[in-house]
N, C-alpha and C positions, 0 to 999 in steps of 0.2 A: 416417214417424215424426217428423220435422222437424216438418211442417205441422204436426201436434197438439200437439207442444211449443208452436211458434208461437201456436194456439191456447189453450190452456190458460194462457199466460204474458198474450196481450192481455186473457182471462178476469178474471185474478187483478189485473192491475192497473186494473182497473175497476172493481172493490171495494174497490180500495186510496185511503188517500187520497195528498195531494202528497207528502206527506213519507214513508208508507211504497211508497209507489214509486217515490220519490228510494231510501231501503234497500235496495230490493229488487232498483234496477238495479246498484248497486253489489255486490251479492251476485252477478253472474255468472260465467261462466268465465272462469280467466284463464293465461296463455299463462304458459309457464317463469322469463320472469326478472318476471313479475309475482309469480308463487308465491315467488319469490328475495326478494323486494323485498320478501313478505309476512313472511320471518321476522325483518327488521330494525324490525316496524312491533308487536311482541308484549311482552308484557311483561318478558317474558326474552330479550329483543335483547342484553343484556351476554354471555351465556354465547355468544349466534352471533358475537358477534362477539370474545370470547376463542376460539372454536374456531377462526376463521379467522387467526389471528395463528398460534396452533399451527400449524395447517395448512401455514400459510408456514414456518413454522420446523422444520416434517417435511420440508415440500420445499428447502428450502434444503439438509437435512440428507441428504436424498437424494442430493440431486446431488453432492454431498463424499465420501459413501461409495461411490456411483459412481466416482470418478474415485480417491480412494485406492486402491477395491478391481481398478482397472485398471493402476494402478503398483505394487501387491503384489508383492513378491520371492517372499513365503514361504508356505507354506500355510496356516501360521495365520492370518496377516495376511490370506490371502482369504476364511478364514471369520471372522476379527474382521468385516470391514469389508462382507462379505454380509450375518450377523446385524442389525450395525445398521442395511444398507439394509432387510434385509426388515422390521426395528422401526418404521423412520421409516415404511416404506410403508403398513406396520399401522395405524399411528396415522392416516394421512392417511385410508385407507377406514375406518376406526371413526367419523371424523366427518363425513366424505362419507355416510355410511351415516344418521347421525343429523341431519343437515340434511334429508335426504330423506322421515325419517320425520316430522318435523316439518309437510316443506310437507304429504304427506299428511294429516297431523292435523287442518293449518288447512282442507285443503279438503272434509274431512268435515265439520268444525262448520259451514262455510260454508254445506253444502247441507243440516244438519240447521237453520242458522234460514230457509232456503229452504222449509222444511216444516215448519217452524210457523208461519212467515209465512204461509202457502199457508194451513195448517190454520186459521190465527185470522180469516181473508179469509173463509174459506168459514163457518165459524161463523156471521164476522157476518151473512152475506149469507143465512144459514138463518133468524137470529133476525129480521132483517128481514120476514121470508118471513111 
C-alpha cells in the first residue's frame, strides 16, 4: 500500500509544476507537535492562545483546590474545594478537547487541498492528453 502511495505521489508531482509541488510537499503528514504548531499559524491563533493562558489558570487553580481540599477540616470545605477542583479540571478538558478538534480540522482541509491538487494535476494532464 506504501509503494502505490509512493507511486501515485511521484505521479502527481510530475504533472506538477516547481511551485505546485513546492504546495504539495508542504501539504504532507505531520507529526503532533507540528499539528500543535499548526493551530498557532491560523487565523484565529488569538483564541489558542487565550485558551492556553486559561488553561494555565485552571491549572494553577487545580493545584490550590487540591491542596486546600487536603487541609479541609470540615465537610463542607471538602466539597467547596472538590467542586471547584472538578470546575477548574472541566474547563482544562473543554479546551484540551477543543484544541484537538481543531488540529483535526486543519488536517482534513490539508488533505482535502491534497485532492484538488491531485484532482487539477490530473485534469490538466487529461486536457493535455
Amino acid at each position: 500500500m506504501e509503494n502505490k502511495m509512493e507511486d501515485i505521489d511521484a505521479l502527481i508531482k510530475e504533472t506538477l509544476s516547481k511551485e505546485e509541488a513546492k504546495f504539495y510537499d508542504e501539504l504532507g503528514e505531520q507529526n503532533l507537535l507540528e499539528m500543535v504548531g499548526g493551530l498557532f499559524k491560523t487565523k484565529n491563533r488569538w483564541i489558542i492562545i487565550m485558551m492556553n493562558i486559561v488553561s494555565f489558570i485552571a491549572f494553577i487553580m487545580l493545584v490550590y483546590c487540591i491542596v486546600k481540599f487536603l487541609n479541609a477540616n470540615t465537610t463542607d470545605e471538602l466539597i467547596i474545594w472538590s467542586v471547584a477542583g472538578f470546575t477548574s479540571m472541566s474547563f482544562m478538558i473543554m479546551i484540551k478537547l477543543y484544541a484537538w478538534m481543531q488540529m483535526d480540522k486543519n488536517t482534513l482541509l490539508r488533505e482535502m487541498k491534497r485532492l484538488e491538487l491531485q484532482i487539477s494535476s490530473l485534469a490538466a494532464k487529461n486536457d493535455s492528453v
